[in-house]
C-alpha positions in Angstrom: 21.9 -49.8 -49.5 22.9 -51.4 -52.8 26.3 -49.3 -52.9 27.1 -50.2 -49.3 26.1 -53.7 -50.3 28.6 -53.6 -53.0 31.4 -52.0 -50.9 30.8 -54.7 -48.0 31.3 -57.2 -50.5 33.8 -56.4 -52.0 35.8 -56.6 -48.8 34.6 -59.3 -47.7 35.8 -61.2 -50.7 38.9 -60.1 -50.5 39.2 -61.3 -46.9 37.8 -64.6 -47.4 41.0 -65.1 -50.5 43.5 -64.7 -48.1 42.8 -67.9 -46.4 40.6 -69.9 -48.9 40.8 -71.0 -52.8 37.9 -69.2 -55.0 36.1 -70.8 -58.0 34.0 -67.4 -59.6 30.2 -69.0 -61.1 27.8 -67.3 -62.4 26.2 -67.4 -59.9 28.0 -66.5 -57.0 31.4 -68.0 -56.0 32.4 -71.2 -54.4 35.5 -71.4 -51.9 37.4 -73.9 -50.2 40.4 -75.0 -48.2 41.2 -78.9 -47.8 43.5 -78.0 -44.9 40.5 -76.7 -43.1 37.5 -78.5 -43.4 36.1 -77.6 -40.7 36.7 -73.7 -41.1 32.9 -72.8 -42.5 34.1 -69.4 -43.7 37.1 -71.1 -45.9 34.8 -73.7 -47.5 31.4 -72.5 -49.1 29.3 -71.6 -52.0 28.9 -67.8 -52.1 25.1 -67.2 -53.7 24.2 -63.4 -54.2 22.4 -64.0 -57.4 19.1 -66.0 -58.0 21.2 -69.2 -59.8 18.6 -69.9 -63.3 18.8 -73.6 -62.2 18.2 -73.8 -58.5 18.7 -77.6 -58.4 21.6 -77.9 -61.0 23.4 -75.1 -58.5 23.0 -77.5 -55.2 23.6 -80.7 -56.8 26.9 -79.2 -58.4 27.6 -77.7 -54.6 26.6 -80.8 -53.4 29.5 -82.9 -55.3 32.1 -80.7 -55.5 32.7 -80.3 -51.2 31.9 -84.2 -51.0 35.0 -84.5 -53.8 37.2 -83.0 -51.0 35.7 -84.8 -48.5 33.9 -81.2 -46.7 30.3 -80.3 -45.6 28.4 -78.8 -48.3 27.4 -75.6 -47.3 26.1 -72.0 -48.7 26.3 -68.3 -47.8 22.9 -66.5 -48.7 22.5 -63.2 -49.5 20.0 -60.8 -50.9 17.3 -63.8 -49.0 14.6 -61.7 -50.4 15.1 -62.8 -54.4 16.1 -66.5 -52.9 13.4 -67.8 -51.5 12.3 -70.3 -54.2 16.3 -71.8 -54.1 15.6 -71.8 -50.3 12.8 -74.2 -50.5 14.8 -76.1 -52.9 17.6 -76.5 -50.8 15.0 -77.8 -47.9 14.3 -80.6 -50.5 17.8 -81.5 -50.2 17.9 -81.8 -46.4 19.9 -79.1 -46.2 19.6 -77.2 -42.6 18.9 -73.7 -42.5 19.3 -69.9 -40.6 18.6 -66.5 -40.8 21.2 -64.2 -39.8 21.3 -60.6 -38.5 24.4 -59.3 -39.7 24.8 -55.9 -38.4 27.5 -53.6 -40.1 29.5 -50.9 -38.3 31.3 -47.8 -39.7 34.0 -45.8 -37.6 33.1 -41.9 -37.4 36.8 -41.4 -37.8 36.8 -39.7 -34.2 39.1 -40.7 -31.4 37.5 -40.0 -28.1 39.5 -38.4 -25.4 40.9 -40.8 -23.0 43.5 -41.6 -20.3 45.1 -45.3 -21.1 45.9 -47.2 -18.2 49.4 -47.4 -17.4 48.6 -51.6 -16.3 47.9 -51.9 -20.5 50.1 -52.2 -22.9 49.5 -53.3 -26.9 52.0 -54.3 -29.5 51.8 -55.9 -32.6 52.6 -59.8 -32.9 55.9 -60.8 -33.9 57.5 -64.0 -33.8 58.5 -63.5 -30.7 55.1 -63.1 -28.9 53.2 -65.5 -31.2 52.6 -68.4 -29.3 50.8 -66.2 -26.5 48.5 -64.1 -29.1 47.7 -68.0 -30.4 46.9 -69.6 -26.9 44.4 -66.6 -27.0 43.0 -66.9 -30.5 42.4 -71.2 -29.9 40.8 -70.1 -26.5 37.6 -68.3 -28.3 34.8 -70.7 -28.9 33.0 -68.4 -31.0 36.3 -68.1 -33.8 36.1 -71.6 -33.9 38.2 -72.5 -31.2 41.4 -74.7 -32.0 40.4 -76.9 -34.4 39.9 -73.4 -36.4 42.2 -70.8 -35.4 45.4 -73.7 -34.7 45.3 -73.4 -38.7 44.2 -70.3 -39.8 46.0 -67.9 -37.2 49.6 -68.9 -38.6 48.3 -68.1 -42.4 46.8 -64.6 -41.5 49.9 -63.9 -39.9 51.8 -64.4 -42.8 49.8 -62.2 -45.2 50.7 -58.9 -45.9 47.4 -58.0 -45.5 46.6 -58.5 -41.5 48.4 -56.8 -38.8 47.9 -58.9 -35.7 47.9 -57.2 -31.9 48.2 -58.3 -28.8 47.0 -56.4 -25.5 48.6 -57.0 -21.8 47.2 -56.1 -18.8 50.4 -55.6 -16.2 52.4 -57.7 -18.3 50.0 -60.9 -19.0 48.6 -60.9 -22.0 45.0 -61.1 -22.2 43.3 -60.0 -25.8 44.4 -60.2 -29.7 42.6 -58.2 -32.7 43.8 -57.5 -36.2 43.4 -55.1 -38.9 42.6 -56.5 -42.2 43.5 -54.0 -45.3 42.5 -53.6 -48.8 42.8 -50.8 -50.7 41.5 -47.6 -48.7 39.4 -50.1 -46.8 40.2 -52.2 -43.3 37.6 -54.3 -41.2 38.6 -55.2 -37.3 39.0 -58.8 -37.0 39.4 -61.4 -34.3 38.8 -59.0 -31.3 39.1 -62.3 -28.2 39.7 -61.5 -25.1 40.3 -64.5 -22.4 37.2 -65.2 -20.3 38.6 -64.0 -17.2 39.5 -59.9 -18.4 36.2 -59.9 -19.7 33.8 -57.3 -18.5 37.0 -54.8 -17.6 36.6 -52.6 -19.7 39.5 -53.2 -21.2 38.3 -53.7 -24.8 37.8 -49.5 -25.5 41.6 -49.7 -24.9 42.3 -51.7 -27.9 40.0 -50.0 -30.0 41.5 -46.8 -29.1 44.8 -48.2 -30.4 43.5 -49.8 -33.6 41.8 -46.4 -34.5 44.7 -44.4 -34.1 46.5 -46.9 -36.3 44.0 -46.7 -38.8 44.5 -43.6 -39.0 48.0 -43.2 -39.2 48.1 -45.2 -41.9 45.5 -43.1 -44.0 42.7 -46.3 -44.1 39.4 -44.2 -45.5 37.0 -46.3 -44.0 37.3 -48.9 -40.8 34.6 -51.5 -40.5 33.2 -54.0 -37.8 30.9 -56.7 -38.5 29.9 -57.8 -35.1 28.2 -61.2 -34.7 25.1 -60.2 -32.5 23.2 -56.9 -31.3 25.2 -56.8 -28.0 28.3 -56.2 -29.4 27.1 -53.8 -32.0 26.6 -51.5 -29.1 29.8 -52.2 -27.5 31.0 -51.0 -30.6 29.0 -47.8 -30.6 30.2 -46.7 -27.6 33.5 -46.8 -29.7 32.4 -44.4 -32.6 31.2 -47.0 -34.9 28.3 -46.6 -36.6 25.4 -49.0 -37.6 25.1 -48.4 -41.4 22.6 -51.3 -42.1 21.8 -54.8 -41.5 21.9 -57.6 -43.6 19.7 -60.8 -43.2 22.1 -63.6 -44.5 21.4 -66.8 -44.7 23.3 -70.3 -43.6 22.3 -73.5 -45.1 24.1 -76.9 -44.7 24.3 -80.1 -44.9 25.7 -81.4 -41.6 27.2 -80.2 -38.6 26.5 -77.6 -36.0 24.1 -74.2 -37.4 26.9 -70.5 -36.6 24.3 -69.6 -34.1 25.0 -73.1 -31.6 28.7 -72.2 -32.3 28.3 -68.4 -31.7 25.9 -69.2 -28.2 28.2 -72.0 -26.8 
């Protein structure tokens, strides 16, 4: 678990630097982006280590996103080791939840199938932008516009996303993206509009994102889904659960990821 841990990581930092500015601590990291204050996963204090001053850590936090005038907020892992900084925080008003973060690993199989001859998927260029965007703002659980208005246009930009868009007899209807790093990608941003939901259509996507995977000699392709129910979407897809971390959310204002994930 420690390696995979590691691994995950790893990754995961490397995501989070292609949209947000990173301070490394001691204990952990801290990372921001003034332009998007309101993008949680672009402005927070990274703890994966128990910090030797619990209250010196927060009060620092504390000050340096009320500097740049954003919510003070942390990322928790390893919750086991943290529960004495936990109860600190509390002290500090700081809200607080437990997360089930389930994480997914393709088999590297593509199953058999007949596509559709209504679907069609093609990267996003500048020519098909402004539809794959309309799509991004439209999902509630990325953030919705405030979010995605901002960061869409900078993941496009970087070398290290590849952005798709999926139509069903000509409209288009879905977006994901494949995030690389070394050997390693993760599936990103999989929305679909409200009405194509429940088609079916989302294997078809997959399909094509594995196959690109592929071709392009990725080792690993991962998926962190944000609840159980789409863990097993995914595991009708060939991926894998290889564990489940319980990560933890604390801040000090605004709405807890599970009201935005449920509403």
């Amino acid at each position: 678990m420690e390696n995979l841990f590691q691994k995950v990581l790893e990754l995961d930092i490397a995501y989070l630097d292609t949209f947000a500015k990173r301070k490394n601590k001691s204990w952990g990291y801290l990372f921001y982006n003034e332009d998007q204050p309101s993008y949680y996963d672009a402005n927070h204090a990274h703890i994966y280590e128990v910090p030797p001053n619990p209250s010196g850590v927060i009060e620092e936090v504390i000050q340096f996103y009320k500097e740049k005038s954003i919510t003070p907020r942390f990322y928790l892992y390893n919750l086991e080791d943290l529960s004495s900084f936990i109860k600190e925080l509390n002290s500090y008003n700081f809200g607080f939840e437990e997360l089930v973060s389930p994480i997914q690993i393709w088999n590297k199989k593509i199953n058999e199938h007949k596509s559709s001859d209504r679907v069609t998927i093609e990267r996003v260029t500048e020519d098909n932008f402004d539809e794959a965007l309309e799509i991004e703002c439209s999902i509630k659980e990325f953030g919705g516009r405030e979010v995605r208005e901002k960061a869409f246009p900078e993941e496009f930009k970087h070398p290290a996303f590849t952005h798709y868009l999926f139509r069903y007899d000509g409209e288009a209807c879905a977006t994901a993206c494949i995030f690389a790093h070394g050997d390693q990608a993760r599936m990103e941003s999989v929305a679909t509009k409200e009405d194509f939901r429940g088609k079916g259509l989302i294997g078809e996507l997959i399909y094509y994102m594995q196959a690109e995977v592929k071709k392009k000699g990725i080792e690993d392709l991962w998926v962190f889904p944000i609840n159980e129910k789409i863990e097993k979407v995914y595991a009708k897809y060939g991926f894998n659960t290889a564990g489940k971390f319980i990560t933890g959310h604390a801040f000090l204002g605004g709405r807890c990821i599970k009201e935005i994930q449920e509403s």
